[in-house]
Each structure stands twice: as C-alpha cells, then as structure tokens.
MARDRENFI-388722 format. One record per residue: z, y, x of N, C-alpha, C in turn; residue in three letters. Coordinates in Angstrom, 1 decimal, m for minus. Each point is the difference from the previous one (the first is absolute). Layout:
<atoms>
<atom <Z,Y,X>,<Z,Y,X>,<Z,Y,X>,ALA>
...
</atoms>
This chain:
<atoms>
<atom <m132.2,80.2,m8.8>,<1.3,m0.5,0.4>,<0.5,1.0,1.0>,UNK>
<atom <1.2,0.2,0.0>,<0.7,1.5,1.0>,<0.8,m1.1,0.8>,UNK>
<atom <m0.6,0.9,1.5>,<0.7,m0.6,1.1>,<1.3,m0.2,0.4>,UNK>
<atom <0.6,m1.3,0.6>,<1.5,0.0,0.5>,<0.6,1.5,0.5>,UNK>
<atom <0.4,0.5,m0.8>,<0.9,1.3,0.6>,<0.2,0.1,1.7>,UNK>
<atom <0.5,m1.6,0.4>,<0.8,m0.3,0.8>,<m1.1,0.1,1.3>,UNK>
<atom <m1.4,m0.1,m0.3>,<m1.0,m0.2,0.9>,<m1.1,1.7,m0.2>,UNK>
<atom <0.2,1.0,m0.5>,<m0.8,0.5,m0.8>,<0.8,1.3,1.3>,UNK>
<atom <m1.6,0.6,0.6>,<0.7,1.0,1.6>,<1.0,1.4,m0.9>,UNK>
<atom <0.7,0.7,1.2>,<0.4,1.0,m1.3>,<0.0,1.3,1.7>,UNK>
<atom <m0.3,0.6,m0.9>,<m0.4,1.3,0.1>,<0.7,1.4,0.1>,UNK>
<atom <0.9,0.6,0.7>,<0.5,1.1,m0.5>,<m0.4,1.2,0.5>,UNK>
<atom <0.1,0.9,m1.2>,<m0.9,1.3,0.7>,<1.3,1.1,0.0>,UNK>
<atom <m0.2,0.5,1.1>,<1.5,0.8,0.3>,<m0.3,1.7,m0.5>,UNK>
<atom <m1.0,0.4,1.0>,<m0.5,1.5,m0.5>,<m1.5,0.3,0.2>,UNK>
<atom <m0.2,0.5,m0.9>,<m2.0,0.2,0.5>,<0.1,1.8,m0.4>,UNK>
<atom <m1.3,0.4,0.5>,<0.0,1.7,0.2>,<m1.5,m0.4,m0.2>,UNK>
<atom <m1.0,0.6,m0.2>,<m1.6,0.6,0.1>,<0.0,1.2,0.8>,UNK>
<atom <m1.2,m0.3,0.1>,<0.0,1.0,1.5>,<m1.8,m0.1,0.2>,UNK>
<atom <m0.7,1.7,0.2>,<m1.2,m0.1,0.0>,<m1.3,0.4,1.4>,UNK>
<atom <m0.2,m0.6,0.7>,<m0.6,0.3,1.0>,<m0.9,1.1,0.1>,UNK>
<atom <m1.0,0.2,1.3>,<0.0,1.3,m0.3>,<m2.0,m0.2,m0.3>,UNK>
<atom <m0.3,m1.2,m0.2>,<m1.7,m0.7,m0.9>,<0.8,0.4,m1.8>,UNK>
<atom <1.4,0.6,0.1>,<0.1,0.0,m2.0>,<0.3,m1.5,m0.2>,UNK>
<atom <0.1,m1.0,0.4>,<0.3,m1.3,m0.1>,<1.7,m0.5,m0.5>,UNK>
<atom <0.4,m0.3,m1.1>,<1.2,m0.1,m0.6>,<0.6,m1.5,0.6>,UNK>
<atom <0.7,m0.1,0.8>,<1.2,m1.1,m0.1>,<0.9,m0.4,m0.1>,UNK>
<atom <0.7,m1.0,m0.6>,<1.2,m0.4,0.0>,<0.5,m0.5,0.6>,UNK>
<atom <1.1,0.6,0.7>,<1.2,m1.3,1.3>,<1.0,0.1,m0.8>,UNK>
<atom <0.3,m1.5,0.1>,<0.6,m0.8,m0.2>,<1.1,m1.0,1.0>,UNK>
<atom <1.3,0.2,m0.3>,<0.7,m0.6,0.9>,<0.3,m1.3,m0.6>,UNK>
<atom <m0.1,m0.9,0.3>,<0.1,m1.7,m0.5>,<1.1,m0.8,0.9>,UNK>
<atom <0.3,m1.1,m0.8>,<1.2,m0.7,1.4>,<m0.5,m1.3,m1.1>,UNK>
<atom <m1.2,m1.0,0.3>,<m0.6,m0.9,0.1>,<0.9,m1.2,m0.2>,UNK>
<atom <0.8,m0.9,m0.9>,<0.4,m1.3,0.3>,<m0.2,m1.1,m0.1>,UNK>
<atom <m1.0,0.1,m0.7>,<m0.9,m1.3,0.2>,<m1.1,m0.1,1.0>,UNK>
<atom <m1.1,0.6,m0.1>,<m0.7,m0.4,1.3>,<0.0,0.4,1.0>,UNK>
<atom <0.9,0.9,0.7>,<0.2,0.0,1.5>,<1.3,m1.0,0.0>,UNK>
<atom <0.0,m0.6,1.3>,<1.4,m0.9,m0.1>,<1.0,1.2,1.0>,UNK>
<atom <m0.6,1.1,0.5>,<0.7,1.1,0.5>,<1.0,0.8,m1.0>,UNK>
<atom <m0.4,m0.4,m1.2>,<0.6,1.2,m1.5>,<0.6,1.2,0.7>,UNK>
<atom <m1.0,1.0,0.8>,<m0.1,0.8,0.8>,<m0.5,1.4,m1.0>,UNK>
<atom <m0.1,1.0,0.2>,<m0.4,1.2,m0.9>,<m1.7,0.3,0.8>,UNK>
<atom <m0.6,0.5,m0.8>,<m1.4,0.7,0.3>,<m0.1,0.9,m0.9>,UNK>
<atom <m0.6,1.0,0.7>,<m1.0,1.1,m1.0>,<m1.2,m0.7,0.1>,UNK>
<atom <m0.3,0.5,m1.5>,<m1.3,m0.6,m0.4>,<m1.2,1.4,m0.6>,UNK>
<atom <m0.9,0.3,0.6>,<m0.7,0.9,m0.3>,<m1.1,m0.2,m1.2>,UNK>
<atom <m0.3,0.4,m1.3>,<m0.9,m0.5,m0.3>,<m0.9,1.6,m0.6>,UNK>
<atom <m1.3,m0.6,0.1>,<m0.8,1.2,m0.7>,<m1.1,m1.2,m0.7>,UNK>
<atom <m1.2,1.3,m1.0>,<m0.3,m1.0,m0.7>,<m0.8,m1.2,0.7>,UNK>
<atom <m0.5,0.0,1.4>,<m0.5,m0.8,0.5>,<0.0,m0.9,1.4>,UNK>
<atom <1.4,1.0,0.6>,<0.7,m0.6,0.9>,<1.5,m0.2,m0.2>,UNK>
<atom <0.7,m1.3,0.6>,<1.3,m0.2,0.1>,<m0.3,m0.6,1.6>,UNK>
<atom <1.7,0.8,0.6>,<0.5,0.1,1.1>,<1.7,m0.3,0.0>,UNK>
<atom <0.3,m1.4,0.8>,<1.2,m0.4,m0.3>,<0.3,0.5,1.8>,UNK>
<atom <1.4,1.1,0.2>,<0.5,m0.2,1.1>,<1.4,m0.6,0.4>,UNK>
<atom <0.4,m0.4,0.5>,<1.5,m0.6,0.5>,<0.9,0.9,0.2>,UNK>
<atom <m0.5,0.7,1.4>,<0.7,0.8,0.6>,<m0.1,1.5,m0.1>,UNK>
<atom <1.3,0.8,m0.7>,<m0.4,1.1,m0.2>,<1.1,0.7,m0.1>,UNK>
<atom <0.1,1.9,m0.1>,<1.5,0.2,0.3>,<0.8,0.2,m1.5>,UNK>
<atom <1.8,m0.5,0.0>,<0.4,m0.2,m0.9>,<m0.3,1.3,m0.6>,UNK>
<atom <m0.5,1.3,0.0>,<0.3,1.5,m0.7>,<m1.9,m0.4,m0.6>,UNK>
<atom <m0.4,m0.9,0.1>,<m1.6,0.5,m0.4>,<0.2,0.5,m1.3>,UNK>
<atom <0.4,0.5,m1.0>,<m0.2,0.2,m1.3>,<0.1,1.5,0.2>,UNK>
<atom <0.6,0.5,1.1>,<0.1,1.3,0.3>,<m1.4,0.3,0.9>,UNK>
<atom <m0.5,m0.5,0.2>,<m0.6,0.6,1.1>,<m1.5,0.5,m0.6>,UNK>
<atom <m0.6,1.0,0.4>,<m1.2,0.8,m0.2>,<m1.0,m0.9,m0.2>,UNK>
<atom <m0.9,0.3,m1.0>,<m0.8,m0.8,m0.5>,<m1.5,m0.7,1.3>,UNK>
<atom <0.3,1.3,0.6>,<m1.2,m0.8,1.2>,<0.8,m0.9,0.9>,UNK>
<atom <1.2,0.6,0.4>,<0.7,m1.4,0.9>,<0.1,m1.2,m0.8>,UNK>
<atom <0.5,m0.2,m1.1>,<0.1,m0.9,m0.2>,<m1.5,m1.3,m0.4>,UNK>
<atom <m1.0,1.1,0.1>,<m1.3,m1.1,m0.1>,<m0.5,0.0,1.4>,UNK>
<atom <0.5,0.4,0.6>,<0.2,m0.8,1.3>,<0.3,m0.8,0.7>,UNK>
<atom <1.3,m0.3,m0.4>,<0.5,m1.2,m0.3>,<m1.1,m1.1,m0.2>,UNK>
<atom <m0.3,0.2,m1.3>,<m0.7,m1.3,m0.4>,<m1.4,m0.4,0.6>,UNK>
<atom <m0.2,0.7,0.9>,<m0.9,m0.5,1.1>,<0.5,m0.2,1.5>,UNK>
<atom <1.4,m0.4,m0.3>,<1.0,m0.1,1.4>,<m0.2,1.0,1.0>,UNK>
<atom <m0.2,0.8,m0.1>,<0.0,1.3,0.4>,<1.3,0.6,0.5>,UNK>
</atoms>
C-alpha cells in the first residue's frame, strides 16, 4: 500500500558536486532543503562517501565553488 502523499517527507536536492580527498576517498555533497523531517525546512549539505555521511547546516552560500579541500572542511565544521 503507497503512503498518503500528504504525510510522505519530501526532499529537494538543489546542487551536488563530488569531490575527492586527499586518502583518494570519493564524495558526494549534496545540497538538500529537507520538508518533512526538519520542522526548520532549512538547507544542509550533506556529505556522503561509501561509508560516511556528514549533514552540515551552516555553510557558505558559494560552497559549490569552493576547492575541494575547503570544502571538506566544512564537513567537519572546520
């Protein structure tokens, strides 16, 4: 049975980039703006690799520009 539309979280993904550290480790950020389960429906990057994910809040609006080691700095609040 497929859930009430009307209750079912939604999700939007704005812009993602990959980006590769300097262990050779591949990730994808991901910019999200969350409307169902934050009641903030706020934006986060979302960092994922194949065996970590890192969600941050606060971050600067140009991150999709920014050099691949800044920006995984970021995701250790850095």
């Amino acid at each position: 049975m497929d859930p009430d539309p009307a209750h079912v979280p939604r999700i939007e993904r704005l812009e993602s980039r990959s980006v590769r550290d300097t262990d050779g480790v591949t990730w994808l950020v991901q910019e999200i703006r969350d409307w169902g389960y934050d009641r903030r429906a706020s934006s986060s990057l979302v960092f994922t690799s194949d065996d970590v994910m890192r969600r941050v809040r606060d971050y600067p609006a140009n991150w999709i520009e920014l050099p691949a080691t800044e920006l995984l700095r970021i995701s250790f609040g850095v």
